[in-house]
N, C-alpha and C positions, 0 to 999 in steps of 0.2 A: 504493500500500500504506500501511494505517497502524500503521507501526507501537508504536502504542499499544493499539490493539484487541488484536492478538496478546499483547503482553505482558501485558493484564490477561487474556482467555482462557486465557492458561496458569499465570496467579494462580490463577484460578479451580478447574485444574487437583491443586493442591495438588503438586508435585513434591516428590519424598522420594530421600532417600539412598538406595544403595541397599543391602539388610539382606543379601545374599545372593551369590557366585559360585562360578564354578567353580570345582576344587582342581588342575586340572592345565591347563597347556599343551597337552598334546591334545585335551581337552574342549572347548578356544577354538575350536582350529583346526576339530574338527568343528561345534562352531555356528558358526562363521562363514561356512562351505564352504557349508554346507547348507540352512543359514537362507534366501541368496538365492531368494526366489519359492518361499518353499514355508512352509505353514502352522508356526505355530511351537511353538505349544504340543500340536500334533494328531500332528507328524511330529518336528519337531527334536531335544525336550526329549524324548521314550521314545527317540529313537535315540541320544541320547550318554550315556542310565544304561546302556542295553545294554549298550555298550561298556564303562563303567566298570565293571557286577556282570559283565561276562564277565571282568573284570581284576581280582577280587578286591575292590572298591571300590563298598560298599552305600548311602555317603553321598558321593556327589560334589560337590555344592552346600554351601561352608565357608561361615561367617561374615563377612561384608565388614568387620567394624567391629573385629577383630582382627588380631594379627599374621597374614600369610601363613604355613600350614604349609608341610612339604615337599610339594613335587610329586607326586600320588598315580600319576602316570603320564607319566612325565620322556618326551619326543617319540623318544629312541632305545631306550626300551622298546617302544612303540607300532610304530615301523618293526621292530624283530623280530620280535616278535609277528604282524603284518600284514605281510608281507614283498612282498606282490603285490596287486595290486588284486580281484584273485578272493577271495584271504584275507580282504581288508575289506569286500567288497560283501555277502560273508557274512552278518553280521553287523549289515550298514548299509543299505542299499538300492542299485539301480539305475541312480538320477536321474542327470540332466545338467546338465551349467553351463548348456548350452542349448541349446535344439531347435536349433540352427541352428551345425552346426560345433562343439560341447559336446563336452569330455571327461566321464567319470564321475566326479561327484564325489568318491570314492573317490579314485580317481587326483589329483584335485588336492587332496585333503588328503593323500595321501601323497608329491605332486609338495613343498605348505608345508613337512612336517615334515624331509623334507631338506636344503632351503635351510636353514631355522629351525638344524639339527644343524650343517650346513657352515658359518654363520656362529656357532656358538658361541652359539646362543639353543635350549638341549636343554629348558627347564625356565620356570616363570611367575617366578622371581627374577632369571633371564639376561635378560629382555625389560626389567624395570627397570633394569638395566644397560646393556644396550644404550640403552635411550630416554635415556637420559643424555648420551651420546654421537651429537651429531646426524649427524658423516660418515658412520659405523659403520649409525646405521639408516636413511639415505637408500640407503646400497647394498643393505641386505636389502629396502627397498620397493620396488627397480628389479627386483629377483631376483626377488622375489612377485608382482609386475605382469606378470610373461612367462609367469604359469598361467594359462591359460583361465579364464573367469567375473569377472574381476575386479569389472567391474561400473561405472558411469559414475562417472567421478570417483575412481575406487577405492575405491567403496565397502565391499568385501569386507574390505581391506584396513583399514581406517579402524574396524569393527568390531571384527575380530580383536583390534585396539589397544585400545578398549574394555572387549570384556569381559577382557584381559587386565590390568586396573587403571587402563588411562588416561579420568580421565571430561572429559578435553577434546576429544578425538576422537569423532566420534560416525556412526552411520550414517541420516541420514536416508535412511529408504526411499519407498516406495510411499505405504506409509498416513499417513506424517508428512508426505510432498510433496501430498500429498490436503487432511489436516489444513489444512495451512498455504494450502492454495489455496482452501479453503471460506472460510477469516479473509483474503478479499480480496491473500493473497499466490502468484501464481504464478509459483515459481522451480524453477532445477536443482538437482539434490544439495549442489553446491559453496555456489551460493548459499544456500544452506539452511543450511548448516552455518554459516557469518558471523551468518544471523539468530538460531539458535538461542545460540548463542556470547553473541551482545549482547544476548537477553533474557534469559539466565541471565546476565553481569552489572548488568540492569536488578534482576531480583528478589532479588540480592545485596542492594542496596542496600533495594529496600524494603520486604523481609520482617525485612530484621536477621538474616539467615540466611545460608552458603553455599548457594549456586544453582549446580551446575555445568550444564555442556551437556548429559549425559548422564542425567542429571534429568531434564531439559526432553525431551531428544528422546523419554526412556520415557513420560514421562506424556502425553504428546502420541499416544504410538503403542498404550499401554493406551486413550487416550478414543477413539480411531480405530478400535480393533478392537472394542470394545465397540457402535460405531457400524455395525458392517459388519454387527453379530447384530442391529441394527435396537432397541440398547436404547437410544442417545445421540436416537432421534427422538422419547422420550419423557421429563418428567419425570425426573431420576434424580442421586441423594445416591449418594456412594460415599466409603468412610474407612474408614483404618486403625484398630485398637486394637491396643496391646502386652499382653501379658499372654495369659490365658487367658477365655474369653466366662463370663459368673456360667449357672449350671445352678439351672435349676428343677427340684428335685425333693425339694421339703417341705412342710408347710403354714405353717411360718415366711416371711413376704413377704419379697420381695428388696429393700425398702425399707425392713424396721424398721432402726432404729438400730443395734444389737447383732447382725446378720446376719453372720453370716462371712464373706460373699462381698461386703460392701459396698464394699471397693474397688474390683473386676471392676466394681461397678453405676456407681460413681462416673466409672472413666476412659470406659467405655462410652458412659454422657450427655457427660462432658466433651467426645470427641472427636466425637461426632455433633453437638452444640450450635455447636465450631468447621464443621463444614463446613455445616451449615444456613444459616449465618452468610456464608460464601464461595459459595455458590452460591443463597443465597436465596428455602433451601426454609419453608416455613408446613407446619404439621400439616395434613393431607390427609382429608378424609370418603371417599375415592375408591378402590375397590379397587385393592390396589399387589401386586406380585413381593418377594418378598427374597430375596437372594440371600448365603450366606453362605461364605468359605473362611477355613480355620481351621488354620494353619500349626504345626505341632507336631515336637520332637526326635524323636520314639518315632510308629511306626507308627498306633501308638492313642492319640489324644490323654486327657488325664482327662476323659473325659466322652462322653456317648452324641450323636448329631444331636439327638434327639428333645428331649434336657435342655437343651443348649447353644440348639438354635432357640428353645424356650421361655422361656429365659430372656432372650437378646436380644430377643423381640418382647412380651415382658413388659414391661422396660426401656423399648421407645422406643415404645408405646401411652402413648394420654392417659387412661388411667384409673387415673390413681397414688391419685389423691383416694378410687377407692371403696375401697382398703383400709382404709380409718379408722386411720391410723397415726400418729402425730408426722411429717412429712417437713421437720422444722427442718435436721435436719443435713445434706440437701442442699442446702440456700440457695438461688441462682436459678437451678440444675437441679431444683428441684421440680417446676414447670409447664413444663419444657419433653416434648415430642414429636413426630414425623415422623407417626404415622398416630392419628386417633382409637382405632380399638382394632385388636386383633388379631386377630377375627375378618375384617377387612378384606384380610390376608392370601389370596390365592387361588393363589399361585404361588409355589413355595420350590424354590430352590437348595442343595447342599449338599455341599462337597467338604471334605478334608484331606491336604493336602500336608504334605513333608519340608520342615523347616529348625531352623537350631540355634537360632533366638530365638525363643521359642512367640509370638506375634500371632495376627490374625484380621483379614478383610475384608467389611466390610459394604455392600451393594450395595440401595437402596430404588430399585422403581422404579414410576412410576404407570401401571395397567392402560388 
């Protein structure tokens, strides 16, 4: 194995903090339960808001980079509520830990929240508490290892901890032990976990950034599922932007000077420029997909698909020059671009999800 390739592969990766989690303790233990072997964003993610809007609770996903609120659904709500495994399968589905001698996941996330209540961890502020305390949570992870599903290595478990605030814990799965075997390294969960560990303190040091593990293991398991839809065997630029995407829809350019939206246009080149840079794309003649999700507080974000597309593929076309404009005040994001024009576009994406910090994700990929 070398592990060098890997730690510049998942440079490449760009790993980011993470902007977003759950608000409750219950919400962990059902994505952790449930997650095992089973699609995440298709199955997991609609079946813990369920729960959440069936419990009163239309924003479950708080902001990471703030204090923890209170718990929108402390674990001894949930067990009354759901009092029997019928009650929750209700509401949640059928599945099993596994074909083979598996309980229903239901039952073992009602088997966690028990333990979790009996040891005095009802709530996502207990569990920081607890981890404090290393005798204390060595006994609740002997307790939680006697639910079916655990998963090799404990992985369920290890998760759990995760998305419950710890990003030293991490669950390498399927698609990150796949990842990681394609970059010439084939290891088990455990050993995964060490590697990952040590290239998030490699790219401490040489981004000049905190790098945790749970960084690393996401963006590893974002470039792996995006690999499974068969878009990582082509060409392909992906990056964040903060803010809101600039909207076309005037006959004022989104590149004269005096534009109102010229900052949108500004951090939009900036942050495409950084990753063209790190994965060493060149403007492309070549019809490409784009793919665009666009994270907003409010249902409806300020802006229609149609204005916000238009505007991002305005932005990163190379025909800034035909507007006959001054483009002094972008300096050397004037001539930059990902596709010669935007007719080249043949294939668009376009979603909008919930979250408290309005961003946006931009996905180029070559046909």
């Amino acid at each position: 194995m070398s592990f060098g390739v890997v730690v510049a592969a998942v440079a490449a990766l760009d790993p980011q903090p993470r902007r977003e989690r759950w608000g409750s303790l219950s919400y962990c233990v059902l994505d952790a339960v449930w997650s095992v072997s089973t699609r995440y964003n298709e199955v997991v993610v609609p079946l813990v808001r369920r729960v959440a809007e069936a419990n009163g609770d239309g924003h479950p996903l708080v902001d990471a980079t703030t204090p923890l609120p209170g718990d929108r659904l402390p674990l001894p709500v949930l067990l009354a509520r759901y009092p029997t495994v019928e009650a929750l399968q209700v509401i949640t589905n059928g599945q099993l830990t596994s074909t083979r001698g598996g309980i229903r996941k239901a039952e073992a996330v009602l088997r966690y929240a028990r333990i979790l209540v009996e040891h005095s961890v009802p709530d996502l502020a207990a569990v920081a508490n607890m981890m404090a305390d290393r005798v204390r949570w060595d006994t609740v992870e002997r307790a939680l290892a006697d639910v079916p599903g655990d998963g090799q290595d404990g992985v369920r478990r290890g998760y759990l901890w995760m998305l419950s605030g710890c990003d030293d814990l991490i669950k390498p799965d399927r698609m990150v032990l796949r990842w990681l075997a394609r970059h010439g390294c084939s290891v088990a969960a455990m050993e995964a976990r060490d590697i990952l560990a040590r290239v998030a303190q490699e790219l401490t040091v040489r981004l000049h950034r905190q790098v945790t593990p749970r960084m690393v293991d996401y963006a590893i398991w974002k470039a792996e599922r995006a690999g499974a839809s068969g878009a990582s065997s082509r060409p392909t630029i992906v990056f964040d932007v903060t803010g809101v995407p600039p909207i076309k829809n005037e006959a004022l350019s989104l590149f004269a000077a005096n534009h109102g939206q010229r900052e949108r246009v500004e951090r939009l080149l900036t942050a495409a420029v950084a990753a063209a840079r790190r994965v060493g794309w060149t403007s492309v003649s070549e019809d490409v997909e784009l793919d665009v999700t666009v994270r907003s507080s409010t249902p409806r974000p300020p802006g229609d698909a149609t204005n916000f597309l238009g505007g991002i593929a305005d932005v990163l076309q190379g025909r800034k020059g035909a507007h006959r404009i001054d483009l002094s005040h972008l300096g050397g994001l004037a001539g930059f671009a990902l596709f010669d024009d935007d007719s080249q576009i043949r294939e668009v994406a376009y979603r909008v999800v919930m979250d408290s910090v309005p961003s946006y994700t931009v996905q180029v990929t070559l046909q």
